[in-house]
PDB file of N, CA, C and O in Angstrom, chain B, residues numbered from 101:
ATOM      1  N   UNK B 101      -9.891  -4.206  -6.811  1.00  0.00           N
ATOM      2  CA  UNK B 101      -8.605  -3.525  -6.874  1.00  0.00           C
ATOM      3  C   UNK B 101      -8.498  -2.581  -5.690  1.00  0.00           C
ATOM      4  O   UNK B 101      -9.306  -1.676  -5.481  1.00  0.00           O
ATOM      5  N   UNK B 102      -7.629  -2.804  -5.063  1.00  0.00           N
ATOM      6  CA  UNK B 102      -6.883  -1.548  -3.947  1.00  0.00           C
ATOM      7  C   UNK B 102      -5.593  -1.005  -3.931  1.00  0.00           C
ATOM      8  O   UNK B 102      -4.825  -1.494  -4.760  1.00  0.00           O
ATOM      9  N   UNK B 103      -5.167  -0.151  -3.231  1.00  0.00           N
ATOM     10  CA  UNK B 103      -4.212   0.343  -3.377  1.00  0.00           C
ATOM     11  C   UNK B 103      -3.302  -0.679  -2.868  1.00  0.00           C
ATOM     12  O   UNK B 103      -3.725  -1.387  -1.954  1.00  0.00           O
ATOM     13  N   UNK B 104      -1.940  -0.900  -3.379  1.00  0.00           N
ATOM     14  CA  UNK B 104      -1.013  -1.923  -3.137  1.00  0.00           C
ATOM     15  C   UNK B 104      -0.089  -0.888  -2.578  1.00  0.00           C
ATOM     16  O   UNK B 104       0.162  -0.772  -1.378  1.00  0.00           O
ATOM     17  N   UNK B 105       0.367  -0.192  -3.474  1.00  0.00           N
ATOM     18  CA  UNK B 105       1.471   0.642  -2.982  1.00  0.00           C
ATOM     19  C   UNK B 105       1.451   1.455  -1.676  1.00  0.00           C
ATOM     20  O   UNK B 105       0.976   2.570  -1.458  1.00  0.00           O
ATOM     21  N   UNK B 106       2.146   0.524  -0.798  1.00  0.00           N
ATOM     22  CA  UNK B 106       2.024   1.646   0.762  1.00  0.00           C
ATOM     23  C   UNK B 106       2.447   3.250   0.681  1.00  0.00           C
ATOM     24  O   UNK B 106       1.821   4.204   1.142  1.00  0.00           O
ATOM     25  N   UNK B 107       3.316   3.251   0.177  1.00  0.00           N
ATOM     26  CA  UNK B 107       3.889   4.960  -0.290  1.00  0.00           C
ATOM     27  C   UNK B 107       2.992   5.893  -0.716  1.00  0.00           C
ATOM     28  O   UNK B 107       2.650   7.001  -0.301  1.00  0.00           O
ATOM     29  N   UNK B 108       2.538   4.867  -2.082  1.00  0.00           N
ATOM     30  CA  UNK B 108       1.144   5.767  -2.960  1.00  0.00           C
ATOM     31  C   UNK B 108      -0.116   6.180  -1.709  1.00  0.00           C
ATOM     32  O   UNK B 108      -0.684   7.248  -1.483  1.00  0.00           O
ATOM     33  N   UNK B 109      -0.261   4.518  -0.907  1.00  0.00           N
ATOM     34  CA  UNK B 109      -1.600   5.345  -0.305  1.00  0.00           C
ATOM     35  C   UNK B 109      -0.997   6.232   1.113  1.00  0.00           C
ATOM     36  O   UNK B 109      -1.695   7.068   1.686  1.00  0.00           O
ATOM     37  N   UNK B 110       0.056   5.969   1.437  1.00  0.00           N
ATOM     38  CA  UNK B 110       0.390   7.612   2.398  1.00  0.00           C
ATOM     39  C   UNK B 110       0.338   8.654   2.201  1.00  0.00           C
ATOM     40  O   UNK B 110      -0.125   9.558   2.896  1.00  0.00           O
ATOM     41  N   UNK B 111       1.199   8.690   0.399  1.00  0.00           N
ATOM     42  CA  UNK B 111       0.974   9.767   0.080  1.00  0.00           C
ATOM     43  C   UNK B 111      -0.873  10.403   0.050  1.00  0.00           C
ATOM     44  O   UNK B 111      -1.183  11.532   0.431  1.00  0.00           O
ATOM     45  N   UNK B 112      -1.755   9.486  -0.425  1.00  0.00           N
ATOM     46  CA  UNK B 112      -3.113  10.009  -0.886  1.00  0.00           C
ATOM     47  C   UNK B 112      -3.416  10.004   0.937  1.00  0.00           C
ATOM     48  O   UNK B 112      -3.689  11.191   1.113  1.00  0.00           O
ATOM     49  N   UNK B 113      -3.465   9.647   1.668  1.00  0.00           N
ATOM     50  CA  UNK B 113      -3.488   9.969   3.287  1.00  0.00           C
ATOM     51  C   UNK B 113      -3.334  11.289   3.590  1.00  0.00           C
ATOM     52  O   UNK B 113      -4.133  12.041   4.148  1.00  0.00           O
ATOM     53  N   UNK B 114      -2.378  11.479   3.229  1.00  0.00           N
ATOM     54  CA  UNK B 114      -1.498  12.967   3.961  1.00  0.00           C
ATOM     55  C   UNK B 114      -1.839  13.765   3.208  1.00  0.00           C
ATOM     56  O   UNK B 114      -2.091  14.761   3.885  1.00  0.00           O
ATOM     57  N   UNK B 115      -2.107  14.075   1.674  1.00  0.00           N
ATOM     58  CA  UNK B 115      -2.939  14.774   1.302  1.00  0.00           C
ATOM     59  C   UNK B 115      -4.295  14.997   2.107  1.00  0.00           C
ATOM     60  O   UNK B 115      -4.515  16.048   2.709  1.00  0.00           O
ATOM     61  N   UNK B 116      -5.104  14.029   2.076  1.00  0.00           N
ATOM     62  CA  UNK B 116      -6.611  13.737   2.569  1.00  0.00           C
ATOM     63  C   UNK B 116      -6.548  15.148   3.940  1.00  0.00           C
ATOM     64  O   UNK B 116      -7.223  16.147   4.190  1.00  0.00           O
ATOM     65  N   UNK B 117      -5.161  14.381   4.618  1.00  0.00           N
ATOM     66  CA  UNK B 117      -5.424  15.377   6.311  1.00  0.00           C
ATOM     67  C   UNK B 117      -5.411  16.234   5.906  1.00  0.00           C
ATOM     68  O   UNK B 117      -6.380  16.986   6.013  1.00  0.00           O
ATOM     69  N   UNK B 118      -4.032  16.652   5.061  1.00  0.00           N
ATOM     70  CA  UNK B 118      -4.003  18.601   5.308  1.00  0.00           C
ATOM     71  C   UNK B 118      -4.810  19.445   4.843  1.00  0.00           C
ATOM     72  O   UNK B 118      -4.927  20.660   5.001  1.00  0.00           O
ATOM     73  N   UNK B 119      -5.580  18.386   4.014  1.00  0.00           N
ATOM     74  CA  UNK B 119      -6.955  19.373   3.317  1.00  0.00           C
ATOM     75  C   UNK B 119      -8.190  19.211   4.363  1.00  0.00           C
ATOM     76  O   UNK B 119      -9.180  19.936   4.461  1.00  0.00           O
ATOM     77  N   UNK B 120      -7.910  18.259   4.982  1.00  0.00           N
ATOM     78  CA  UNK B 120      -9.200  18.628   6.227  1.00  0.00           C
ATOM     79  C   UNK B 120      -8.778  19.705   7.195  1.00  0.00           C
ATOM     80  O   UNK B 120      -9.532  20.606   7.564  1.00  0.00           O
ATOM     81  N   UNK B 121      -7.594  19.566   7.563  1.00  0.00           N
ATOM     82  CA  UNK B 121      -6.689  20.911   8.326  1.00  0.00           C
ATOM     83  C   UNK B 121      -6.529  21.710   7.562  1.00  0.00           C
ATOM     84  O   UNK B 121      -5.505  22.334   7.838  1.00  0.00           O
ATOM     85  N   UNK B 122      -7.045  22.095   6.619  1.00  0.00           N
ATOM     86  CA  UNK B 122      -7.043  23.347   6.367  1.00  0.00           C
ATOM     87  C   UNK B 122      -8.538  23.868   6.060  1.00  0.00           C
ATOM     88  O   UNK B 122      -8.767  25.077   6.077  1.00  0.00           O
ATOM     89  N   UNK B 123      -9.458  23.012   5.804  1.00  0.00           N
ATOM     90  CA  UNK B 123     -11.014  23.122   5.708  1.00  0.00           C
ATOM     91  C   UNK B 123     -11.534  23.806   6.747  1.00  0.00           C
ATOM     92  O   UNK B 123     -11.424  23.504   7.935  1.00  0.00           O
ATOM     93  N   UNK B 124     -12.285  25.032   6.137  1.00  0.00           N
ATOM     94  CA  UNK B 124     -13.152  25.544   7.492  1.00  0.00           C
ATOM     95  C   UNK B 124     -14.939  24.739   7.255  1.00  0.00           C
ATOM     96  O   UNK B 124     -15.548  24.470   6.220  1.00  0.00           O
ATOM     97  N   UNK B 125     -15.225  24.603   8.364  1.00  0.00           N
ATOM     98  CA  UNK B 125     -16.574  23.853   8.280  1.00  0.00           C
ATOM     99  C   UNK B 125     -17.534  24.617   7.508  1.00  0.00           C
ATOM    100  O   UNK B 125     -18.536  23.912   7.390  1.00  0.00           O
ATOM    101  N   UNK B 126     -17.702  25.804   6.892  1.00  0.00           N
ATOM    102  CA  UNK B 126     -18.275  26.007   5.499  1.00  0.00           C
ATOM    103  C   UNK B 126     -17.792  25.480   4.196  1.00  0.00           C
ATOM    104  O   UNK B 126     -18.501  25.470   3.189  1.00  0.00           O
ATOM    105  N   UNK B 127     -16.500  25.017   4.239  1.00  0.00           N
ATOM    106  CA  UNK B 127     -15.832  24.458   3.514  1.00  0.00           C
ATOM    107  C   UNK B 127     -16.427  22.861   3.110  1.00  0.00           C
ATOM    108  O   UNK B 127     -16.589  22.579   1.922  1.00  0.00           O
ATOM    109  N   UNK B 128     -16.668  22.075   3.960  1.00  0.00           N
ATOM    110  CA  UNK B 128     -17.154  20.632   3.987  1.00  0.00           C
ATOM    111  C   UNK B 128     -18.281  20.530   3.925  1.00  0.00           C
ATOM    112  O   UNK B 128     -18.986  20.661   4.925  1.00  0.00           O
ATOM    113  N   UNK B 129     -18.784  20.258   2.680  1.00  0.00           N
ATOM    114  CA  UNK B 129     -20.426  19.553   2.078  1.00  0.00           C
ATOM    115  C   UNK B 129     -20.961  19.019   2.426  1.00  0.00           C
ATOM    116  O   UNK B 129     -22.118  19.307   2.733  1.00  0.00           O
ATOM    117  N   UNK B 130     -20.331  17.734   2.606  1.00  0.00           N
ATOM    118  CA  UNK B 130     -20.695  16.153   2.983  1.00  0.00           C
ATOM    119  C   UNK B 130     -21.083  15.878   4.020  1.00  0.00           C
ATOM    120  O   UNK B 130     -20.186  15.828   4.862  1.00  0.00           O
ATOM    121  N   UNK B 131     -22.081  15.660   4.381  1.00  0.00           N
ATOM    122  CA  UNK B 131     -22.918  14.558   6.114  1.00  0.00           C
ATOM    123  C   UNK B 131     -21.751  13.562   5.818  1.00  0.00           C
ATOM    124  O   UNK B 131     -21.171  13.136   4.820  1.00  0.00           O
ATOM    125  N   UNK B 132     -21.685  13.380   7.309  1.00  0.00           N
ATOM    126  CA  UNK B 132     -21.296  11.690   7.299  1.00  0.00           C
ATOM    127  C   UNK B 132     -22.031  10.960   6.569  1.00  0.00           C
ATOM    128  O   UNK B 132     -21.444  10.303   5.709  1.00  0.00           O
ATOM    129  N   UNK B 133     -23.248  10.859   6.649  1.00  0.00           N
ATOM    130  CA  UNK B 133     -24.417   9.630   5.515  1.00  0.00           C
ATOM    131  C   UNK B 133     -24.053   9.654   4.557  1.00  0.00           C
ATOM    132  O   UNK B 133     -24.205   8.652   3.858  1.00  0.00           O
ATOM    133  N   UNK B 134     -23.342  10.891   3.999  1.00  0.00           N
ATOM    134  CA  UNK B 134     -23.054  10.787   2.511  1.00  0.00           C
ATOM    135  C   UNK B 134     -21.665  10.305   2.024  1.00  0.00           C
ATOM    136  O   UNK B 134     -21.377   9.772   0.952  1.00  0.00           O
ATOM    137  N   UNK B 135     -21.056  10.552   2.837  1.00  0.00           N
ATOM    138  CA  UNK B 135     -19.787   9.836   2.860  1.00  0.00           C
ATOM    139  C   UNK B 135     -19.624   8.254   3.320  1.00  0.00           C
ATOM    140  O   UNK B 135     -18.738   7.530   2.867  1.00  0.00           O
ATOM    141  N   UNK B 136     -20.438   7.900   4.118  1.00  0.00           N
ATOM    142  CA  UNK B 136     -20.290   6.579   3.874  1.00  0.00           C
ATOM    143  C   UNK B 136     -20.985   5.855   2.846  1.00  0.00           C
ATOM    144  O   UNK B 136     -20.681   4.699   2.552  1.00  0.00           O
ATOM    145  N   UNK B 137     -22.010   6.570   2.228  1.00  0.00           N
ATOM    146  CA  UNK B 137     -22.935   5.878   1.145  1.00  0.00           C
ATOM    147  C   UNK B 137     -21.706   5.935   0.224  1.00  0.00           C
ATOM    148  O   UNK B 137     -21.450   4.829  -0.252  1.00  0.00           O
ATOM    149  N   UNK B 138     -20.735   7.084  -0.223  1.00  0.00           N
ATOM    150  CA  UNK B 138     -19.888   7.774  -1.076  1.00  0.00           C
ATOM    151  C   UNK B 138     -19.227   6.177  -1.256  1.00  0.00           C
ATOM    152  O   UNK B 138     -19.220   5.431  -2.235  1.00  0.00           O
ATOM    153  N   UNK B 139     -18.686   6.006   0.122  1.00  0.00           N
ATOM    154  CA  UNK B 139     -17.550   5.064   0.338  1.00  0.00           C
ATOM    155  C   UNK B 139     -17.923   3.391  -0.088  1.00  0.00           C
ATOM    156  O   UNK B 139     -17.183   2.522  -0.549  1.00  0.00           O
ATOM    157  N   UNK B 140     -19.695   3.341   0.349  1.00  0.00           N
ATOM    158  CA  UNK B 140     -20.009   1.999   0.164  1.00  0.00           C
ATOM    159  C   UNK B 140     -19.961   1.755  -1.467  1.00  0.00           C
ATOM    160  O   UNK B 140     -19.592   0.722  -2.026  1.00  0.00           O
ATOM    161  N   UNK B 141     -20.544   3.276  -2.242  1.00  0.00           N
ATOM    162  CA  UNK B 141     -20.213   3.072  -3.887  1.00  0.00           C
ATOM    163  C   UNK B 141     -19.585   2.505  -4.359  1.00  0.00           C
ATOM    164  O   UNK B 141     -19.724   1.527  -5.093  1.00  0.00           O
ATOM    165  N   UNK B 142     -18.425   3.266  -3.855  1.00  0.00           N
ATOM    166  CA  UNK B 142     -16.775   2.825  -4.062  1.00  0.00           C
ATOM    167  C   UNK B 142     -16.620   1.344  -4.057  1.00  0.00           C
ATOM    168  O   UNK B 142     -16.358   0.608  -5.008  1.00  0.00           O
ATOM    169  N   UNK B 143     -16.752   1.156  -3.268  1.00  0.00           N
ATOM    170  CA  UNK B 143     -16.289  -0.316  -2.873  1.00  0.00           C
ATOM    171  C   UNK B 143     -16.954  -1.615  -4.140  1.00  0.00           C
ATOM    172  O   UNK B 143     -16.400  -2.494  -4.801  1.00  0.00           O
ATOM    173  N   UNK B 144     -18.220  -1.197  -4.020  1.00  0.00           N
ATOM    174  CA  UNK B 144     -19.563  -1.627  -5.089  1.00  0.00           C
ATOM    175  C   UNK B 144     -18.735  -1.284  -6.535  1.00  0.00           C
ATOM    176  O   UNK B 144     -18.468  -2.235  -7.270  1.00  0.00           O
ATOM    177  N   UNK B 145     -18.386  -0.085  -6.877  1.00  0.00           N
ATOM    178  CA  UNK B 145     -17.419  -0.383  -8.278  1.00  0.00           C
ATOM    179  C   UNK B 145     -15.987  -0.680  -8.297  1.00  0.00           C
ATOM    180  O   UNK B 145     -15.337  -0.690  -9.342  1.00  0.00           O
ATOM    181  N   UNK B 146     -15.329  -1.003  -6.758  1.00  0.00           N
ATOM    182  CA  UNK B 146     -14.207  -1.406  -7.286  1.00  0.00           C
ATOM    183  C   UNK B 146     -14.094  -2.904  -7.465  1.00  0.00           C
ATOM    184  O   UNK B 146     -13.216  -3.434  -8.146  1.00  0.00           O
ATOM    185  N   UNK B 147     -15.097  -3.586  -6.770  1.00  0.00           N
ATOM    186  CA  UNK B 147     -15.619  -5.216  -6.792  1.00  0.00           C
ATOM    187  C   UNK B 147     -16.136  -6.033  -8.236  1.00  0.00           C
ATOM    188  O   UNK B 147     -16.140  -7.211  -8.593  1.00  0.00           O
ATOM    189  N   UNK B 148     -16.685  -4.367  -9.020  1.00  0.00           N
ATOM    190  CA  UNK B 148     -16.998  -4.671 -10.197  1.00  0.00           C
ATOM    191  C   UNK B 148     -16.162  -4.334 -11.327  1.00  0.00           C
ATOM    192  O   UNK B 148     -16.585  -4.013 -12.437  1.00  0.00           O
ATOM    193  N   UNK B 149     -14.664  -4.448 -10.898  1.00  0.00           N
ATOM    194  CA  UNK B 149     -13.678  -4.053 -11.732  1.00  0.00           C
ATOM    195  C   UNK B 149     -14.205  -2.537 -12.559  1.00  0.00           C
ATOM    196  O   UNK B 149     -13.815  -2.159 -13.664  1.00  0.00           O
ATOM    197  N   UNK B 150     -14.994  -1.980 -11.834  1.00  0.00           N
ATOM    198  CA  UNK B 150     -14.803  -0.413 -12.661  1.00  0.00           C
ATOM    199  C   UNK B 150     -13.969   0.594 -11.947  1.00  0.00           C
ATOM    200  O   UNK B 150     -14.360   1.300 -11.018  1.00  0.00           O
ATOM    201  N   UNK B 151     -13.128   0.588 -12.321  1.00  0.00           N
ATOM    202  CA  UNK B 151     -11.640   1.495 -11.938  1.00  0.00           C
ATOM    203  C   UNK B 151     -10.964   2.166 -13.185  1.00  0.00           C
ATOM    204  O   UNK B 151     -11.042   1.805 -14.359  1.00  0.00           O
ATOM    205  N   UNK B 152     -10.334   3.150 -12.692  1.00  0.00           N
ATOM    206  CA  UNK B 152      -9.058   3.413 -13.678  1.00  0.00           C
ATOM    207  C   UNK B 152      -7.708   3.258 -13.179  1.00  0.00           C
ATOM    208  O   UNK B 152      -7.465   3.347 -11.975  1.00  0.00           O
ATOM    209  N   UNK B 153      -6.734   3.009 -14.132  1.00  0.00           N
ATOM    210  CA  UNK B 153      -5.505   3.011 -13.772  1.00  0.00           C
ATOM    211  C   UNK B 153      -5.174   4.567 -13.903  1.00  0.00           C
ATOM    212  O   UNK B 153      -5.863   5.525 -14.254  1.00  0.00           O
ATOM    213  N   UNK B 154      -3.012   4.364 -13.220  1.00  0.00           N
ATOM    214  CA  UNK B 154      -3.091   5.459 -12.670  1.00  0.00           C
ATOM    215  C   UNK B 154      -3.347   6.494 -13.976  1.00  0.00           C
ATOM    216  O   UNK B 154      -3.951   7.562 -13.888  1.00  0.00           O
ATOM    217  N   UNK B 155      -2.607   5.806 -15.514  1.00  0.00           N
ATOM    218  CA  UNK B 155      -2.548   6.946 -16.808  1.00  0.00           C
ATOM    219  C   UNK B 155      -3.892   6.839 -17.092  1.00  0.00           C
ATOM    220  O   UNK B 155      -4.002   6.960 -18.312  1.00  0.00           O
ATOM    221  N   UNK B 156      -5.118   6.650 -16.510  1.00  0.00           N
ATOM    222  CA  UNK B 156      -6.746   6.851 -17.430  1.00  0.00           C
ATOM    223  C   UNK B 156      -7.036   7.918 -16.129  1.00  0.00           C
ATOM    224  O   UNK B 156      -7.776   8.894 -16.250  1.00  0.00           O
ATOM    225  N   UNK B 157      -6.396   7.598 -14.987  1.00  0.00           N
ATOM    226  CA  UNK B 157      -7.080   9.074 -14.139  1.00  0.00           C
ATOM    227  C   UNK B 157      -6.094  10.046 -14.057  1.00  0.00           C
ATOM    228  O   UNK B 157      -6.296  10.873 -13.168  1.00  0.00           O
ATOM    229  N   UNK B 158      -5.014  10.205 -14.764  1.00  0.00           N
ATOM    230  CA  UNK B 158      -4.170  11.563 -15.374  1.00  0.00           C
ATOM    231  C   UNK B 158      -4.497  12.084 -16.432  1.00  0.00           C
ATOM    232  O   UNK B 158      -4.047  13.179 -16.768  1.00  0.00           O
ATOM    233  N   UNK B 159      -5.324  11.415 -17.142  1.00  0.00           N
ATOM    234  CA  UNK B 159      -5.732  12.000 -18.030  1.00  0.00           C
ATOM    235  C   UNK B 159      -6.927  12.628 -17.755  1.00  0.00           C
ATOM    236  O   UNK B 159      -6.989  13.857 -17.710  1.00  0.00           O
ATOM    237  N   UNK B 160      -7.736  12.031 -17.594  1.00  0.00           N
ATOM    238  CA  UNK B 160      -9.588  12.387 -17.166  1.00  0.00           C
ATOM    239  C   UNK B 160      -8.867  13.501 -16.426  1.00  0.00           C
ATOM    240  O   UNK B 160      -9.081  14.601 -16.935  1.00  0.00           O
ATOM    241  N   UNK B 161      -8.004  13.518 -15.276  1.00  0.00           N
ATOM    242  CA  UNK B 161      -7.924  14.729 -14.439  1.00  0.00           C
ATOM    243  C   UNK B 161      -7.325  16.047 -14.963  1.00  0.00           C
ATOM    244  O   UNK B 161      -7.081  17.145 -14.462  1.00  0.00           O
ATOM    245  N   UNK B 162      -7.198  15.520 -16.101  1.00  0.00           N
ATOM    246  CA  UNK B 162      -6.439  17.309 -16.835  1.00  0.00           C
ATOM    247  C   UNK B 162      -7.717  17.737 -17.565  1.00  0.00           C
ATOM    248  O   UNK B 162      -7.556  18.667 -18.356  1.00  0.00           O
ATOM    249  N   UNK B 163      -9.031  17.210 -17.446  1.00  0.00           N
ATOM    250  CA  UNK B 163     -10.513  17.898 -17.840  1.00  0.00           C
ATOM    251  C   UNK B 163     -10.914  18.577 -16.865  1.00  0.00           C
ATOM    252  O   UNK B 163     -11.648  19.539 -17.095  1.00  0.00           O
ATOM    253  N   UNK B 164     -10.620  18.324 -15.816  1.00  0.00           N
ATOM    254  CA  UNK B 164     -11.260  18.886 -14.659  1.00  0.00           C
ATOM    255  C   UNK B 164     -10.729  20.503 -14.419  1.00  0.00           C
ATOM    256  O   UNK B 164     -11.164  21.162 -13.474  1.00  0.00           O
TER     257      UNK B 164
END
């Protein structure tokens, strides 16, 4: 599963930047190594159909 909706993933894009433009480098955790391991995960559970749709991650996200 990927994002289909071009809109949806601009929108999650343009989020992504302005929070790096606004990040000061004490701000950012992540090595690159970890972000691409992060990313290879990803990929590894979205191949294995473990995803949520968009109402199972509106919900999970009002725990956070």
């Amino acid at each position: 599963m990927g994002i289909q909706d071009e809109k949806l993933f601009a929108k999650v894009e343009s989020t992504i930047h302005k929070g790096m433009r606004s990040a000061k480098p004490n701000d950012i955790v992540f090595t690159k190594a970890e972000i691409i391991e992060r990313a290879e995960f990803s990929n590894k559970q979205i191949k294995k159909d473990h995803v949520l749709n968009q109402k199972e991650l509106e919900a999970q996200s009002k725990n956070w």
